[in-house]
N, C-alpha and C positions, 0 to 999 in steps of 0.2 A: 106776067112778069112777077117776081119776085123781088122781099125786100129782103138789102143786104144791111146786118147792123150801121152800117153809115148812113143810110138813107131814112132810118126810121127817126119819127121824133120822139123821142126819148121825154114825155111831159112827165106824167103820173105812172104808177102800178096799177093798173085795172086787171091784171089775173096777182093775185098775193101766194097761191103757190102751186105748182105743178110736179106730178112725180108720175115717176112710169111705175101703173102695177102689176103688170104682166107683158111677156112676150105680144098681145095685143091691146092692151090700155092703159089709156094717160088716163088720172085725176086731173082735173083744174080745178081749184077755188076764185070763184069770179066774182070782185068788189056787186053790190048787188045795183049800183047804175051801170051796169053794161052786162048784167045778166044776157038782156035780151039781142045783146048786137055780138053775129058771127066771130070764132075765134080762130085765125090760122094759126094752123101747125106746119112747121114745117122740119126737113131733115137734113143736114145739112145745106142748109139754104134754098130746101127747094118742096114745095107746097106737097101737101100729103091729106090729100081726100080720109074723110075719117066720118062716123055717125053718132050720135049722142046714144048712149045705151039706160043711162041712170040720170036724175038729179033731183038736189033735194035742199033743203037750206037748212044750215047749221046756227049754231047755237050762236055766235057772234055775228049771227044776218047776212053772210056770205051766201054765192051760191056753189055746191061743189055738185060737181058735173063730170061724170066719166064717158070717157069717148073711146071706141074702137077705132084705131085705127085700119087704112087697106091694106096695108101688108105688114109682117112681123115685125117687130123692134128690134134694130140691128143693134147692140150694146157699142159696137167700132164706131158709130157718128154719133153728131150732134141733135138732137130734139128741139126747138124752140120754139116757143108761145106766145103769141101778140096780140093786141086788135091793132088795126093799121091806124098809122099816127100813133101810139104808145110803146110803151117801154115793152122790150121782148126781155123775156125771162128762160133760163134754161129750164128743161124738164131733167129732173134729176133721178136716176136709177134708185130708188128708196124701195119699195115694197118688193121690187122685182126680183131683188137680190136675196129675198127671202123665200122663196117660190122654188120646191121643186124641181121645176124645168130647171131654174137655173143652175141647180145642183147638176142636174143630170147633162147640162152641156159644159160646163167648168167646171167639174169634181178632177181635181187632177194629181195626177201621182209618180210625177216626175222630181226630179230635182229640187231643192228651193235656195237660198243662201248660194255660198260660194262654194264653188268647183276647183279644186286647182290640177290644172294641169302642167305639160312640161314647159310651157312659154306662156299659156294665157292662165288669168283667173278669169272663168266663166261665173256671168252674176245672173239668177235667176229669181224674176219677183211674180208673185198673181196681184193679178189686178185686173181683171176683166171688164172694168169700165173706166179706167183709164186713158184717157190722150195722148199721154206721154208720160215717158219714164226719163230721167237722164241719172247714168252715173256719176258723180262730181267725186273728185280724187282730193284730199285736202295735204298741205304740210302739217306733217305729225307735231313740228314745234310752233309755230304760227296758225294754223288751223285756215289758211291762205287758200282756195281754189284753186289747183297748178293743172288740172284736167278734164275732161266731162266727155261721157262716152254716152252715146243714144242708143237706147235699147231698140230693141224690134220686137214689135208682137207675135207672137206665136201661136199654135193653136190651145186651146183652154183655156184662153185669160192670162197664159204665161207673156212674162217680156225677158228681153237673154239679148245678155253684149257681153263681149269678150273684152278683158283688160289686161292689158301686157301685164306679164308676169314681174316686171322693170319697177311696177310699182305697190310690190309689194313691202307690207310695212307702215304704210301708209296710210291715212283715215278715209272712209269715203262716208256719204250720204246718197240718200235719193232725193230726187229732185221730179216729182207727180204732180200731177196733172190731171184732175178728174170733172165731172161735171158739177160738183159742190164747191173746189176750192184749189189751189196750189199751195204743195207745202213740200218744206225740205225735212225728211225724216230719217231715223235710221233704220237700215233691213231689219224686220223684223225676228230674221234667222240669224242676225248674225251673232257669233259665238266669242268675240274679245270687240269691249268697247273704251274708248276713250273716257280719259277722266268725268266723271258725273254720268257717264251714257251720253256724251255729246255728239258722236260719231261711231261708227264701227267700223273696224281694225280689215285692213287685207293679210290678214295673217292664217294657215293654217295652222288653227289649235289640235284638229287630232295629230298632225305629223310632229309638232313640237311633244306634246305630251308624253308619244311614244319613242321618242328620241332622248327625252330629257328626264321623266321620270318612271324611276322604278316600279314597276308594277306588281303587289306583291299577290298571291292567291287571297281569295276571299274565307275569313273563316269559315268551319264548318255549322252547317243551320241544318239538321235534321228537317223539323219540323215547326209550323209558326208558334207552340205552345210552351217550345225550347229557349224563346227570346224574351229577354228583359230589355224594354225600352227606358232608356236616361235622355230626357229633353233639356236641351242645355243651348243658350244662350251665349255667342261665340264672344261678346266683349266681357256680359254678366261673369264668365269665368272668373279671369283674372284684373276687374278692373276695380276692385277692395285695395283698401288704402295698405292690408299689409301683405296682400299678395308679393312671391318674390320672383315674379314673372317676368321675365327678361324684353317679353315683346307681347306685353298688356294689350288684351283688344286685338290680339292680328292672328289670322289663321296657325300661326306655326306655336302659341301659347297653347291652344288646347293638345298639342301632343309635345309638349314640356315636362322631360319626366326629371326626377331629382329633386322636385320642389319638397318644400316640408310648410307647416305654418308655426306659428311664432314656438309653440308646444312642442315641434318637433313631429308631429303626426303629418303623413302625407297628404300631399297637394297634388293640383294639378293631373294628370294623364295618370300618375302613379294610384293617386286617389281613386280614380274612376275601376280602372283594372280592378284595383283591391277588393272595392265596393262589392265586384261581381252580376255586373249588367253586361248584356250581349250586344246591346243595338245603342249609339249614340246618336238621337236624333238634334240635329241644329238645326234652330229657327234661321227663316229665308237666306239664303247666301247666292238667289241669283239677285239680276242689277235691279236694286231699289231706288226711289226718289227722294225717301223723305231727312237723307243724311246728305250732306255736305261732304264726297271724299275728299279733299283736300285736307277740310280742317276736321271727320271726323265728327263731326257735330251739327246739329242736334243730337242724342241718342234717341234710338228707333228701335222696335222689333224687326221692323220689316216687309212687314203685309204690304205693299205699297209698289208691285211689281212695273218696272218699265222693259227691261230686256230679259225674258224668262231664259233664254240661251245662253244668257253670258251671268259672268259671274261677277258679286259688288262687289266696290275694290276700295270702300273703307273700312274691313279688314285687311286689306293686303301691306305688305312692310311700303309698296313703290305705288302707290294708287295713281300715279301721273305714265306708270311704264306698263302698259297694256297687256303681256303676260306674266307679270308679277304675280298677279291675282289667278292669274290660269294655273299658272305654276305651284302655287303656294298650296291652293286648297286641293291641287291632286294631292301633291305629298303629303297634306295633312292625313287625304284618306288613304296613302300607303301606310303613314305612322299609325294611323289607327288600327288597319288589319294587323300590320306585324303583329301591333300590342294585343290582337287577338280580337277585338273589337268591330265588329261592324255599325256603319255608315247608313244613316237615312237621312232624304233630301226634302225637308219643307216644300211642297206644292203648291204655289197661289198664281192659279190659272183661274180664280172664281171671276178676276175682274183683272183689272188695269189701274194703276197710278190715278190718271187723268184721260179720260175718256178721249175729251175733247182733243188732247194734242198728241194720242197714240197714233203711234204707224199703221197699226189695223185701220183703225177710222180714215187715216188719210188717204191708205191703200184702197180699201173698200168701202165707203161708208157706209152705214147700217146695215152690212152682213154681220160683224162677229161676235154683236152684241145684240140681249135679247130685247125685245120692246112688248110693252103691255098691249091691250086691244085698244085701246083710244092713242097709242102713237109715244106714249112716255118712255124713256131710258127705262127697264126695269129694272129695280133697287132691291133683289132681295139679300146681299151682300149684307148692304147698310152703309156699304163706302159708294156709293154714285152710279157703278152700272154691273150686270150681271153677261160674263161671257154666252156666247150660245151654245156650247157643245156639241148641240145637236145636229147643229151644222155640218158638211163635209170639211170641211178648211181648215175647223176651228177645233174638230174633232184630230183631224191628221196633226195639227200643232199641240196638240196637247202630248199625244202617242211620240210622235217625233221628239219635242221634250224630255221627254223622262227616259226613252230609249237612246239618246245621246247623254243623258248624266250615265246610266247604266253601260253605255259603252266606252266613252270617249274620260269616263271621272272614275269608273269600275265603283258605285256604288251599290247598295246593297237591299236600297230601300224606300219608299217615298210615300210621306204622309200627304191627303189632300185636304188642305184648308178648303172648311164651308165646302164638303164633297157633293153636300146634298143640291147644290145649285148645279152640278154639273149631270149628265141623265145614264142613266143603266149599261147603255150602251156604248157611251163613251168609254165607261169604268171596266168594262169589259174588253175593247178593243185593246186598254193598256195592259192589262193582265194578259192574254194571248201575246202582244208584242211582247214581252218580258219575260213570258216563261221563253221564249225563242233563244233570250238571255241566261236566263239562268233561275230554274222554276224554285229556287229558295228566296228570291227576293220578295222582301214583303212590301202590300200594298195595303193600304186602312187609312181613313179620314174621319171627316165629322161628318156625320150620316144624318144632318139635321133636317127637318122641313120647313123649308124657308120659304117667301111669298115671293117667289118666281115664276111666272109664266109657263110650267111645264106641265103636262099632266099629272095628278100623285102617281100614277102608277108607272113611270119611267124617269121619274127623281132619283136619283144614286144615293138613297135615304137609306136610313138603318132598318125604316118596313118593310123596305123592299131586298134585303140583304139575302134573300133565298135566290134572287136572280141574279146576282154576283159573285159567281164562286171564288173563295180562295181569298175574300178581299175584304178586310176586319174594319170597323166601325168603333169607336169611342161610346165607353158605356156608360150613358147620360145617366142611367136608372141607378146604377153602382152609384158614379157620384156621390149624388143627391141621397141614397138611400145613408148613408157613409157619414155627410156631414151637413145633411140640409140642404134643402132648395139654395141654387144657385142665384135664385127672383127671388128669395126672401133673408134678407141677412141675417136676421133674430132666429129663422126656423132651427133647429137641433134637426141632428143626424140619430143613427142608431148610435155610435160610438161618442156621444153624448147626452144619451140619455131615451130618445126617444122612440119608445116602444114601437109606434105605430108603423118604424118605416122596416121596422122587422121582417112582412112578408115580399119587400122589393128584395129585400138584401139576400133573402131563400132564392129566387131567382135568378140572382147575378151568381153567387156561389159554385155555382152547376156549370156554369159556362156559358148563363144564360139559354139554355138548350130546354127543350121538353122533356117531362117525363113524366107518363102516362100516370095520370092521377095522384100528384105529385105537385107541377111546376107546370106553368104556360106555356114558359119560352119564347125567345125571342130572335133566336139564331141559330141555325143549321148545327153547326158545332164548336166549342169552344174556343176552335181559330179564328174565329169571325167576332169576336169580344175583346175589345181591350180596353183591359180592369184599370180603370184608375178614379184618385178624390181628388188630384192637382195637377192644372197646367199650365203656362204661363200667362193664361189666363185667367179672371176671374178672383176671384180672392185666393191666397194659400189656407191651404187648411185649416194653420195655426192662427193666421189673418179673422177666417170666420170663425174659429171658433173662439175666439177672443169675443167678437160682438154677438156667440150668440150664445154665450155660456160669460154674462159681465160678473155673476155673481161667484166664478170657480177659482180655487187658486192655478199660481201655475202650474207645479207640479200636477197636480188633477187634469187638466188642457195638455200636456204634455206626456200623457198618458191615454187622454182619448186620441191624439198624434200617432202616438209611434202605435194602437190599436189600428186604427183607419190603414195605417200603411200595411202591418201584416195580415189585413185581411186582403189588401190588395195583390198581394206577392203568393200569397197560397190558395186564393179562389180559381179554379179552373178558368184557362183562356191566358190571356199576354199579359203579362203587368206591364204597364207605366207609371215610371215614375218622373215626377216633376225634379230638376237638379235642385237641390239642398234640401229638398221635403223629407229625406232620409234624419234630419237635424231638426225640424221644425222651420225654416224656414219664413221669415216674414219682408212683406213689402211694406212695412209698416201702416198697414190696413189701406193701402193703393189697392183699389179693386180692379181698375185696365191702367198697367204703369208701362202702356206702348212705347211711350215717351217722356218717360218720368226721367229723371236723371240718375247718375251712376250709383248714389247711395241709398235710392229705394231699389236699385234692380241688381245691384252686386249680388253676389255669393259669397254671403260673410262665414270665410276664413276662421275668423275668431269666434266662432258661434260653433262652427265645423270641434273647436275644441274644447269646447264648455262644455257640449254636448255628446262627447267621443262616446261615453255609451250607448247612445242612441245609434250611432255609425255603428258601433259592434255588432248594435241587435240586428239591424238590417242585413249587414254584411252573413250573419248568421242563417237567418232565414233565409236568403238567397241559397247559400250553402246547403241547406236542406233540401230545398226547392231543387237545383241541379242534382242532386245526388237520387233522389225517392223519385219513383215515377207516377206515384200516384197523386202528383200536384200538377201534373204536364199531359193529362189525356188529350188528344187531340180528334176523337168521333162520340158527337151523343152514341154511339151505343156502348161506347164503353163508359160515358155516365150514369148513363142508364141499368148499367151491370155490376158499377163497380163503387156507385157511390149511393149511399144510406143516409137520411136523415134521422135524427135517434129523439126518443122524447125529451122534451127540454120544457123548461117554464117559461111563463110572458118573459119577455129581454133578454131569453137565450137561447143559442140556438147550440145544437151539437147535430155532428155527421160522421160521418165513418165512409173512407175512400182506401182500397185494396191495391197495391200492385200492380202492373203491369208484366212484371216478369216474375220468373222465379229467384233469381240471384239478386234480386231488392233486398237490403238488410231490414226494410220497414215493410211487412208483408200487410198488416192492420193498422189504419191511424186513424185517429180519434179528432178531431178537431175542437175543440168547446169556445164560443165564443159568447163574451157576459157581457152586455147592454146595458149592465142593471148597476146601481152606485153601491150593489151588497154582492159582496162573496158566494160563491155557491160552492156547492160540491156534490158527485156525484158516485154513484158506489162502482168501485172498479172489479169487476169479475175477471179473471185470468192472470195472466204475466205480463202486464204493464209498465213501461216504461216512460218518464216523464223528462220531456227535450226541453219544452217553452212553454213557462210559466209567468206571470207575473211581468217583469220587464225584464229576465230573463232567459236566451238563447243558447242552446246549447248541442253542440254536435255527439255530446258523448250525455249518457242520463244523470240529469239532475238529484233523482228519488228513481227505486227501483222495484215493484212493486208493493207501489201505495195500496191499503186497503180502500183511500176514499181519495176521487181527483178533486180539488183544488181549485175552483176556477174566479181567480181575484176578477174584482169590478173592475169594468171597462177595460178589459184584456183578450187575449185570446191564452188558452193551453192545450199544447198538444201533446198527445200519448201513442204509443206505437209498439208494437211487437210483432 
């Protein structure tokens, strides 16, 4: 006979936890007074012969004790663990979910989210150890219960109910059922959600999109060494006290063209064009947690991901009208192609919001996040838990993600936060899915090594960047070489002063690439580098070099600035640039202003005008930059061929980089770059012509053969013929 939960007495916990680790074995942890008395198991209520294999006592005086079961773990029933007279405890799918076999029987590659058809919307969830699934239909204005559809299992883990097509419009939830817990959540797939991420929408987003918004061609991207990236911040834009932004903070302000600021110099969309950057990347814009859409507030960056599918809608004009925000940010990225401009989409698939009350976790527990070897959430994030990648599920949600912005939003690009937590082969699988898209779209994150659970040698890390083709990394070494350790706020850079960091900066110059008895290298070829000293992280430039040059004035610090930046935009590989670092830019020495308020993270406007030389310079160098091909190589062999380093004294460096083509009007250029707080100069042999000098830029020459070049302190000067 068997006991049924009413029959048992329910005193104390004599087993504290039970988990399935395999298609054959339960763990128990047995209180250690009843170590020694039998423990049934049973399967949905009905007893199941089983052998001790292990047992050993744990550090808290337990005893943990694995048992094989006689026949395989069926994931469709219940497990349950007792000593008769005590409390029965579920055995909970924990380890098992992470085991191979279980990959290899629910890897699935069917449908996920919603279907829609001619009368139904088909809803398709995984949850392989699930009980029950229910669909629950809500009132869009009252958020009321008016329906609830019961899924059916299927093969793989899959569960699929059909919903009248009647009620589409309307919000739904799930409503699971697992062996850990019950909870109501939202599809993880789904692609338009209710104000805050409360619910997800029965709406088709791709058929609207392509109904309602214009779809315009994507500019043209030769190659990845062709792009200039501009990282921008969708409120930071225009939410400066004299921005004259008509709709401050909302997706349709960053393609706002006509703006001017107080001086009359342009603003907004007009600004960026002028500027001369190819790629605008904006921080997260799928659905975040950590802002209040209604009231827009707290201010956030963003990292704080709940629905990686759908899109936040406290930039949207209607954050309460569920495709306002769908609507809003396609057209943003038609207005940006028109303007010539391409689109890249912030990444943060490293983690989740809140572990604990995601739809992953509720769906599957402890598949799609990674766990240390003693059983902890692993934190190599630093915000509370680390996705697994590595996973089948977790891997296909990542690829599906970014291959639904690339389809269904026609974007151009996607940077991955903290990439280095996600593995080789993840980052791989989305490059393959995406050239299928369109093989000019760029992929590059932060290729850091972080204390996550993975082998080094299948981390999606900048050392591993040989086994990533096509897929660019943030050049930590640049950086730091540029303007000091990012861990040290006193340290000096080369473009203030400090010699030493002289031989990283030989390095990053090249494309980061080798060259045989020359340069180390770091990276297959200059497309797999992206040059930069600022991002919206971290201190700004001007920021550190304020605390690590107290004793400089400004003009001098404003000068090691706009040097830092043109070494950035002319060193071989992708510039990025942080938006207003072109100006000096400051958070007012905020080192993470994730959450700082409007007036340390604006884009002061009025700075944009004090500083309008500074804008020219850049705007200049850019100009160069597109025009010469010998700042845009894109294969070490042509660094290899085509770029010379020339003798230079301690704190300066000179190089010499050749053409690409023949009908280049700059066939020879000279580079000089001075470290040093003294002028140099250097004897010019031939017909030399001098562009950028000093603070400086110039499309047409300056001086036209100099007998002797010129190279002011902490600048760069270029020369060409």
């Amino acid at each position: 006979m068997h006991h049924t939960h009413d029959q048992q007495t329910t005193t104390h916990a004599t087993i504290e936890r039970a988990s399935l680790l395999s298609f054959e074995l339960i763990r128990l942890e047995v209180v250690p007074e009843y170590e020694a008395i039998p423990v049934q198991i049973e399967q949905n209520g009905r007893p199941v012969d089983y052998t001790i294999v292990d047992e050993r006592w744990t550090e808290t005086g337990t005893m943990e004790r694995d048992v094989r079961l006689s026949r395989p773990v069926s994931l469709e029933t219940v497990y349950t663990v007792f000593h008769p007279g005590h409390k029965t405890i579920v055995a909970v799918p924990r380890e098992i979910v992470q085991t191979k076999e279980f990959e290899r029987r629910y890897a699935y590659d069917g449908p996920l989210g919603l279907v829609f058809g001619a009368t139904t919307i088909e809803a398709f969830i995984w949850s392989p150890v699930a009980f029950s699934i229910w669909v629950t239909v809500h009132d869009e204005t009252t958020s009321r219960e008016i329906e609830r559809f019961r899924m059916t299992r299927q093969s793989r883990g899959v569960w699929h109910a059909d919903i009248p097509r009647l009620y589409e419009g309307l919000l739904y939830r799930l409503h699971v059922k697992t062996p850990v817990e019950t909870n109501d959540v939202v599809d993880p797939y789904a692609k338009a959600v209710s104000l805050n991420g409360e619910f997800g929408v029965l709406v088709d987003v791709e058929s609207h999109l392509a109904s309602s918004v214009e779809r315009v061609e994507r500019p043209p991207l030769r190659k990845a060494t062709d792009a200039v990236i501009y990282e921008l911040h969708i409120r930071d834009f225009t939410s400066h006290p004299s921005s004259t932004s008509r709709m401050k903070g909302l997706y349709g302000s960053v393609a706002e063209t006509g703006l001017t600021t107080q001086a009359g110099h342009s603003a907004g969309l007009d600004y960026i064009k002028q500027l001369g950057v190819t790629h605008v990347q904006l921080l997260p814009v799928h659905d975040f947690g950590s802002v209040d859409e209604a009231t827009r507030m707290p201010y956030n960056w963003g990292y704080d991901p709940i629905h990686w599918f759908a899109i936040e809608g406290s930039y949207a004009s209607e954050p309460r009208a569920p495709l306002s925000r769908v609507t809003e940010y396609a057209e943003l990225v038609t207005d940006l192609h028109r303007a010539g401009l391409r689109v890249v989409v912030d990444v943060v698939m490293n983690h989740v919001y809140v572990r604990e009350q995601s739809a992953l976790e509720a769906l599957v527990p402890y598949y799609f996040f990674r766990y240390e070897h003693d059983g902890t959430v692993a934190n190599g994030t630093g915000v509370g838990n680390d996705t697994a990648s590595e996973r089948y599920m977790m891997r296909r949600m990542i690829v599906d993600c970014v291959t639904y912005f690339a389809s269904a939003y026609h974007v151009d690009g996607f940077r991955f936060d903290l990439m280095g937590i996600h593995d080789v082969e993840t980052m791989n699988q989305v490059r393959i899915a995406l050239d299928k898209i369109d093989r000019s779209i760029l992929i590059y994150g932060e290729g850091w090594d972080l204390a996550t659970p993975l082998s080094p040698s299948v981390k999606a890390t900048s050392h591993n960047a040989s086994h990533m083709p096509r897929i660019g990394h943030f050049n930590d070494m640049m950086r730091d070489a540029l303007k000091g350790s990012t861990f040290n706020d006193r340290e000096r850079g080369f473009v203030s002063g400090n010699e030493w960091r002289e031989w990283e900066l030989r390095e990053c110059l090249t494309g980061a690439v080798q060259i045989p008895n020359v340069t180390v290298g770091r990276f297959p070829s200059p497309q797999y580098t992206i040059n930069y000293v600022e991002a919206h992280d971290n201190y700004t430039t001007y920021d550190k070099l304020k605390l690590a040059c107290e004793d400089i004035d400004e003009a001098t610090r404003l000068r090691m600035q706009r040097f830092a930046t043109a070494i950035v935009l002319t060193s071989q590989g992708v510039p990025f640039l942080h938006a207003g670092q072109e100006f000096g830019r400051t958070k007012h020495g905020v080192e993470n202003s994730y959450n700082a308020p409007d007036r340390i993270n604006h884009l002061d406007w009025d700075l944009r005008d004090e500083r309008a030389c500074e804008v020219e310079y850049v705007k200049t160098l850019l100009k160069l930059r597109r025009r010469h091909t010998c700042f845009r190589y894109d294969t070490r062999q042509k660094v290899i061929e085509q770029f010379k380093f020339l003798p230079s004294p301690a704190g300066v460096i000179a190089y010499e980089v050749t053409a690409s083509h023949s009908y280049d009007a700059w066939q020879r250029v000279r580079v000089y770059l001075n470290g040093t707080f003294e002028d140099v100069t250097f004897h010019a042999e031939g017909d030399w012509n001098v562009f950028v000098q000093g603070e400086t830029a110039s499309l047409t020459p300056i001086d036209r053969n100099p007998a002797e070049i010129r190279v002011e302190s902490l600048s760069m000067t270029i020369i060409a013929c």
